[in-house]
N, C-alpha and C positions, 0 to 999 in steps of 0.2 A: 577585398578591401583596397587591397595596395592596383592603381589602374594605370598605366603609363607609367610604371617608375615616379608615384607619385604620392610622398611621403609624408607632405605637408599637413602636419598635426590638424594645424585652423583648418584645412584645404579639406580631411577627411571627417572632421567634425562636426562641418556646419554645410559645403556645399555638396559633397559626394552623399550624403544624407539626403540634400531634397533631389538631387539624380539617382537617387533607389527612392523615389514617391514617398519622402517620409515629411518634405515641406510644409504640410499642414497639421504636422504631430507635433505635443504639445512636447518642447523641449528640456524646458525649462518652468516649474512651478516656481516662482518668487514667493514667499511670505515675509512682510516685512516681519518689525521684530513686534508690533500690533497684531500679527497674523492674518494683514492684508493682504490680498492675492491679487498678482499679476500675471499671465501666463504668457509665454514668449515660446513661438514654434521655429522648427528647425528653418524655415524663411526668414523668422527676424533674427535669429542668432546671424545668419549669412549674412545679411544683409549690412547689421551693426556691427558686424567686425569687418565688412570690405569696408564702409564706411571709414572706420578707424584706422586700417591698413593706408587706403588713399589719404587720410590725415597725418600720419608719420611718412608716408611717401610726400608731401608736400611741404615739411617739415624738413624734409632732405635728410631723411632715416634711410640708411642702406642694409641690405643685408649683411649679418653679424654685428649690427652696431646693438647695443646694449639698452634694453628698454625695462624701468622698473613701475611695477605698479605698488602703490602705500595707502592703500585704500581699505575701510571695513569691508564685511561682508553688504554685496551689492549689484546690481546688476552690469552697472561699468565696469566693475572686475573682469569678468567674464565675455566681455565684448573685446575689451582694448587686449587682453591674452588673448583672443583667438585670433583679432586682428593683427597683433603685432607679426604672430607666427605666421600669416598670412605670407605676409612683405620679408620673412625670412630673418627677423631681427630677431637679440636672444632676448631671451623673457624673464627678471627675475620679481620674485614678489616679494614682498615685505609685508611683516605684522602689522596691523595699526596701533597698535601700543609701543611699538620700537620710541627709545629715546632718540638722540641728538649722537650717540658717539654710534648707537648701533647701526642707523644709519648710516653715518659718514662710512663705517670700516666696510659696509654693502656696497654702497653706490660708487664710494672712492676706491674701493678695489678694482670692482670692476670697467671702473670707466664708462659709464653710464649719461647717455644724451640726454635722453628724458626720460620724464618720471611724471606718472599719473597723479592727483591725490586731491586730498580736498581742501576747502577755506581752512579749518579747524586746525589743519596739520600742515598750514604753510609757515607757521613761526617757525614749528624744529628744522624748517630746509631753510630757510632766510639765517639763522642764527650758524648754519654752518656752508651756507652759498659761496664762501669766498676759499673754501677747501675745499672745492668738488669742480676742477676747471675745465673738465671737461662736458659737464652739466650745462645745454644748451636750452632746454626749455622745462617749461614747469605748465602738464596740461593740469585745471582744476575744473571737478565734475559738475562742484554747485554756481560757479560763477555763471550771472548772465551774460556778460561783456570779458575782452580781454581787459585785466589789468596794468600789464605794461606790454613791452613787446617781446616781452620772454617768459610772462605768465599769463597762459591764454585760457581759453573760456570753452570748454569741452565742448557745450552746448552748440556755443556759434563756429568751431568748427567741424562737429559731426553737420550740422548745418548746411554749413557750402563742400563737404563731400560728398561725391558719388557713390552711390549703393552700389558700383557696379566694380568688381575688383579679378581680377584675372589672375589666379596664386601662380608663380612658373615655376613651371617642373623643379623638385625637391629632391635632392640627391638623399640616400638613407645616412648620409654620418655628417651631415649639415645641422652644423650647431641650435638648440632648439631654448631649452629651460633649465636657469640656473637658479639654483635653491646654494645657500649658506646652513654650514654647518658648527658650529659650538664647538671646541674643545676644551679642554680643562690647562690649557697653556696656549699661550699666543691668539691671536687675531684667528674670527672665523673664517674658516673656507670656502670657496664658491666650488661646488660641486655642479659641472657642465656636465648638460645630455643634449643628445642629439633625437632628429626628428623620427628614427628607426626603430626612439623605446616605444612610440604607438603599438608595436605587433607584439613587446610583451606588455603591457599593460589595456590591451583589447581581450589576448589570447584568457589572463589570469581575470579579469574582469567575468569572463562568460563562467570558467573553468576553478575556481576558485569560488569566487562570492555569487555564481553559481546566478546569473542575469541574465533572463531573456528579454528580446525586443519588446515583451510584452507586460514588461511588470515595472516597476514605480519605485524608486530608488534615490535613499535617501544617505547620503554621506556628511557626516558631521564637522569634518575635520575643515578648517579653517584657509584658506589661498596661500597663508605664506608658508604652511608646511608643503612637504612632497605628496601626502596622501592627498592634499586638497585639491593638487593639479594630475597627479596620476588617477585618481578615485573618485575626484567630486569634478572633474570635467573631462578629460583623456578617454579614458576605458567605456565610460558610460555613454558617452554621447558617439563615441565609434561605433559603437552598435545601434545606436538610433536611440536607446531608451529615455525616457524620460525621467528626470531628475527635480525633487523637489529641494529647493535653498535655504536656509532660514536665515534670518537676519538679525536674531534672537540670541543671547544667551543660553546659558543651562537653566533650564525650568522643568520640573519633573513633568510638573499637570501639565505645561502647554508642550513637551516633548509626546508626553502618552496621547494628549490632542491631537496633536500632527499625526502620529504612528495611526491613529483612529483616523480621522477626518482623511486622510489623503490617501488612505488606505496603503499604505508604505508594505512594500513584499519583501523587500530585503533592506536591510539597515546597517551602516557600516559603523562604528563608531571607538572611544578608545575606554581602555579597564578602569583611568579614572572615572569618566563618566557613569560605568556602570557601577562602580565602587560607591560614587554619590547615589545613585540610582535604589543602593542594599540598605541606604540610610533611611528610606524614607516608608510610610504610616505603607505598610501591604493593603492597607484598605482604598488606596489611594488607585493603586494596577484594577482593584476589584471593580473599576466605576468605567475603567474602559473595555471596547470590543478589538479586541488585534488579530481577528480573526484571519485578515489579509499577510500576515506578517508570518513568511514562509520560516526564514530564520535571521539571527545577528552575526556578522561579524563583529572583531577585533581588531585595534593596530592602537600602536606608538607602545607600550609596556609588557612585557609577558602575563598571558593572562591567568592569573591565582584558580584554583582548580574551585575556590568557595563562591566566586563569582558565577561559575556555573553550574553549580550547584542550586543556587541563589535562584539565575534565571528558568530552571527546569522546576524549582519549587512556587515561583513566582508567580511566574508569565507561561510556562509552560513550553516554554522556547530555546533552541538550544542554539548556543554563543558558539562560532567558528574564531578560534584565534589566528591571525597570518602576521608572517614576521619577513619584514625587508626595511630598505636603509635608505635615506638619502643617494647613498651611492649607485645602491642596486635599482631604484627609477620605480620597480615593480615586485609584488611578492615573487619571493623566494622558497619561502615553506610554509606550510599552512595546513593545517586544519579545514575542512571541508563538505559538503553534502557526500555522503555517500561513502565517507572515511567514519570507521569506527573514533569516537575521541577518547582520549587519552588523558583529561584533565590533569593540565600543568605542560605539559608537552607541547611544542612547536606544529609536534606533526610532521606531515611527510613533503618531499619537496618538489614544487610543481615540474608542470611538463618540461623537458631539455634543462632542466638544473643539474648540476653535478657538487652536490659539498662534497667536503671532506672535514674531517677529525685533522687536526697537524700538533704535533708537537712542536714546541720549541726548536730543535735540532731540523725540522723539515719532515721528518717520517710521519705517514698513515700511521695513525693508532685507530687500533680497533675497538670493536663496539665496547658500551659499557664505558669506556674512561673515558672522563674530560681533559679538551683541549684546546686548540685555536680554530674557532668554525670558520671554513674557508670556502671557495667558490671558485670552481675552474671557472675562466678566462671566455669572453667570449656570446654571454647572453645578449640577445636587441638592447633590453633598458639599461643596461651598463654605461656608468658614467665614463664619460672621454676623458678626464683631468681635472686635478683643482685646477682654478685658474690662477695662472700667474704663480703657482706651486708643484710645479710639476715635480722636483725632487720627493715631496711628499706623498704624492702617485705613485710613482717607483717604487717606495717604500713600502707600499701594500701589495705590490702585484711580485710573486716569490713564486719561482717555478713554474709558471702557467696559472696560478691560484691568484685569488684577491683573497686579503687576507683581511675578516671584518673587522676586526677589532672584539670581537665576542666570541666567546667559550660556551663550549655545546658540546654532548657526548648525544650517541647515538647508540641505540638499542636493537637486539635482536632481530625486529624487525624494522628497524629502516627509522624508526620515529626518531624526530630529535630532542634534545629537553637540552633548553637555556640553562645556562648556569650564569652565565653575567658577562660585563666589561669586561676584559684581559687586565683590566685597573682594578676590577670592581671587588674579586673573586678575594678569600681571606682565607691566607694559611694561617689557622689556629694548631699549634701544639702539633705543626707536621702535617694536620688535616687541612684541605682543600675545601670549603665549605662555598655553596651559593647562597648571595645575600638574598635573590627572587624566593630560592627556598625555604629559608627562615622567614619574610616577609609575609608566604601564604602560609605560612603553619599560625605565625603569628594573630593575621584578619581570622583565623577560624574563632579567635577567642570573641564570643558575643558582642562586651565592650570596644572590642577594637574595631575602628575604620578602615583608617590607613596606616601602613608601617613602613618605615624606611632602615634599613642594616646597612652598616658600616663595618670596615676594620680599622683598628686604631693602632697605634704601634704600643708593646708593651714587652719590657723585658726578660721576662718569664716565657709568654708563648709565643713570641713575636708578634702576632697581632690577637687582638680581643676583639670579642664580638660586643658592637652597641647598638641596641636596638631604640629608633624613634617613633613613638606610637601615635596617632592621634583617635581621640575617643568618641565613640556618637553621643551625642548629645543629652542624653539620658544619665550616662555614665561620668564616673568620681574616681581619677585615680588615684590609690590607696596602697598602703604593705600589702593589703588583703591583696587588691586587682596584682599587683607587682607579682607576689607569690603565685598567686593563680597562671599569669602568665609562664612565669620561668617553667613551672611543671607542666604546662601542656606542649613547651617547645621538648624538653626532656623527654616526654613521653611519646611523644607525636616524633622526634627527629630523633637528639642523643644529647647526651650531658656537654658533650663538647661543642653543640651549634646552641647551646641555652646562653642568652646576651648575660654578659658582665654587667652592664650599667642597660636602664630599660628611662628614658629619657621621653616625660609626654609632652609633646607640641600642641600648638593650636592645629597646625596642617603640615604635611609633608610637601617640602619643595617637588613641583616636578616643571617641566617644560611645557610647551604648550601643544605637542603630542602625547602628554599624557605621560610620560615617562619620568619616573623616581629621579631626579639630580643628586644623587647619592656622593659626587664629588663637594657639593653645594652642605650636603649634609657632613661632611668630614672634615669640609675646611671649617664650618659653624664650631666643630667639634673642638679640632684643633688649633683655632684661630690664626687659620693661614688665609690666602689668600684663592677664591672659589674662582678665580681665570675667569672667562667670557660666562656674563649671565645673562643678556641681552633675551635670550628665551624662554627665561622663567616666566612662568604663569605670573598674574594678578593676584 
């Protein structure tokens, strides 16, 4: 893959693809959100992103200058990222649902020239254009003309660009795509990779979610998370496969439509979706053929062991959970073809990973006990620094290890099982409890959807277990359901992981990988303050 010291993300995705004869292979299926079809081969993917690359080289874009796209799911998404990587610029993306402040803390952190996006979504950059000074232009995709002479007209100029773009040789730790991260205090972070996480998000793409050049591959996950640049463009299109898009929402029938119609071989997607997925009429999976559909992955949540359960009773399909980070670029552990599963478990961890168990103090702990899941030093996808945060980089790299911020024990043979955030985790009464584990014990209850666990402070056991439920639709919470639950966590776990207060929502918060914000549910609790939410779900 790698041909002359020659790293370039765009460079190995779209041109060294049609130089192995893959130029007239279909690259890219578009479905809008109608589930109109478009089909784009690995010639026009090359082609509209040299195009784009000579549009910010004209622009007087230089290598490292910082390029955002704030666009929905689209096909200029996907041009203007490969083109930008082309010309060496960093890449970062944005939500299309992002507000005005979440924004600003993106583009004004990082010092950002231009930015992609469209008519609809130019009030929130005009309402905050005079605190972004270093913001030099504003390309827009729907516009037929330029508007001024700093917000121009995509159209007219992919237009007067050359299809023809010569990417120059790409060093392996040359800054590539910056994704923002969330915390529960302070401003998000810009989490920088470089152009060398290609070789592990190629290698875990084949190895992992288990894709050959020859099968049809559908990743759900949205551009401005990391799964949707590592997963739904990175890994897949390095190996030539063809990838279908959607432009859609969550819709069950038109999801089972696509898995049908496109004949989808492997499907990457995350545990809320298939959580929504447990909700719905079984008569509904019974009208389609998925006979294409080798198996699913997972990502953004750990995945509840009923969920797959669900899908082996369902669909007849068994769900690969994989687990990595923003930081980490690419899976880390995982669940897999041809790995015994483990329902609830991480699973084991790909090729050249090395975790470790750490305690507090620094020491390996051995199997069995939980503690801080860590990662020697040193994989391709590993992030270079927050940006403009380097102290807080520091901060996680301890002995040779990156240290994730998540707790994980590891088992006799090698499997890992999540236990939570190093925030997340709740000493009751001395005991160590996981909130994911009380969360799956809890979904087994028929009524229940979704669940979210917290600890609350309480001066008896230091912290109390609160559990938030939300109910399928059929279901009436009641003493009755209340009781019912508490004894199946008791009987299923122990008296001490059974919630003190059992609290039903309409929905449980999560982000927009799909992940429980259980901080977001603590502060609700406590009436503090939930820090950055900029990535909460709709």
């Amino acid at each position: 893959m790698i041909i002359d010291h020659q790293y370039n993300i765009g460079h190995i995705c779209t041109t060294t693809q049609c130089e192995n004869g893959l130029g007239d292979k279909v690259a890219m299926r578009w479905l809008s959100p109608h589930l109109e079809q478009c089909d784009y081969t690995f010639s026009d993917l090359d082609r509209h992103s040299a195009r784009f690359a000579n549009v910010l080289r004209k622009l007087d874009i230089k290598p490292g200058d910082v390029f955002f796209t704030f666009l929905p799911r689209m096909p200029e998404q996907f041009f203007a990222f490969l083109g930008a990587l082309k010309l060496q610029a960093i890449v970062g993306t944005l939500f299309s649902n992002f507000g005005e402040e979440a924004i600003l803390d993106r583009v004004g952190d990082a010092g950002a020239r231009v930015i992609i996006t469209k008519k609809g979504f130019l009030k929130k950059i005009s309402r905050i254009r005079d605190r972004l000074p270093a913001l030099r232009f504003i390309i827009v995709v729907d516009a037929d003309d330029h508007v001024s002479a700093d917000i121009l007209s995509y159209q007219r100029l992919m237009d007067e660009a050359s299809d023809e773009f010569i990417t120059a040789r790409t060093p392996p730790e040359t800054p590539s795509v910056l994704h923002y991260t969330s915390g529960s205090t302070g401003k998000p972070k810009g989490v920088l990779h470089a152009h060398r996480s290609i070789l592990m998000q190629r290698s875990t793409t084949e190895s992992i979610l288990g894709l050959t050049p020859d099968d049809i591959f559908w990743c759900t996950a949205d551009q401005g998370w990391v799964t949707g640049t590592s997963y739904g463009i990175i890994g897949p299109w390095s190996m030539g496969v063809t990838q279908v898009h959607f432009g859609g929402g969550y819709n069950a029938e038109e999801w089972f439509r696509i898995l049908q119609d496109q004949k989808i071989s492997v499907w990457y997607s995350a545990p809320t979706a298939l959580r929504m997925l447990m909700r719905e009429d079984a008569e509904l999976y019974a009208r389609f053929d998925l006979a294409s559909l080798r198996h699913i992955c997972s990502v953004g949540e750990p995945l509840n062991p009923e969920v797959i359960h669900w899908a082996r009773r369902t669909i007849g399909k068994e769900i690969y959970d994989t687990w990595f980070q923003t930081e980490t670029g690419a899976i880390m552990i995982a669940n897999r073809p041809g790995l015994e599963i483990r329902p609830g478990s991480m699973g084991l961890p790909a090729a050249g990973i090395e975790p470790a168990i750490i305690a507090d103090d620094g020491t390996i702990i051995l199997d069995q006990t939980p503690g801080n899941l860590c990662l020697k030093v040193g994989w391709p996808s590993m992030f270079t620094t927050y940006l403009n945060n380097s102290s807080v980089y520091d901060s996680r790299m301890k002995a040779g290890y990156y240290y994730t911020g998540d707790t994980a024990c590891r088992d006799a043979d090698g499997y890992y099982w999540f236990q939570g955030r190093s925030d997340d985790v709740i000493n009751t009464a001395g005991h160590l409890i996981s909130p994911f584990e009380i969360e799956s014990t809890l979904i087994e209850v028929p009524e229940v959807a979704e669940a979210g666990v917290i600890g609350a402070p309480d001066e008896l056991l230091y912290e109390k277990v609160i559990a938030f439920v939300s109910l399928h639709r059929q279901a009436t919470f009641s003493r009755e359901l209340e009781l019912k639950i508490r004894l199946h966590v008791t009987n299923k776990l122990s008296s001490v992981a059974t919630p003190h207060e059992i609290i039903c929502v309409d929905s449980v918060p999560k982000n927009k990988s799909g992940k429980i914000m259980r901080r977001v549910l603590k502060a609700r609790y406590l009436g503090t303050d939930a820090g950055d939410i900029s990535t909460l779900e709709d």
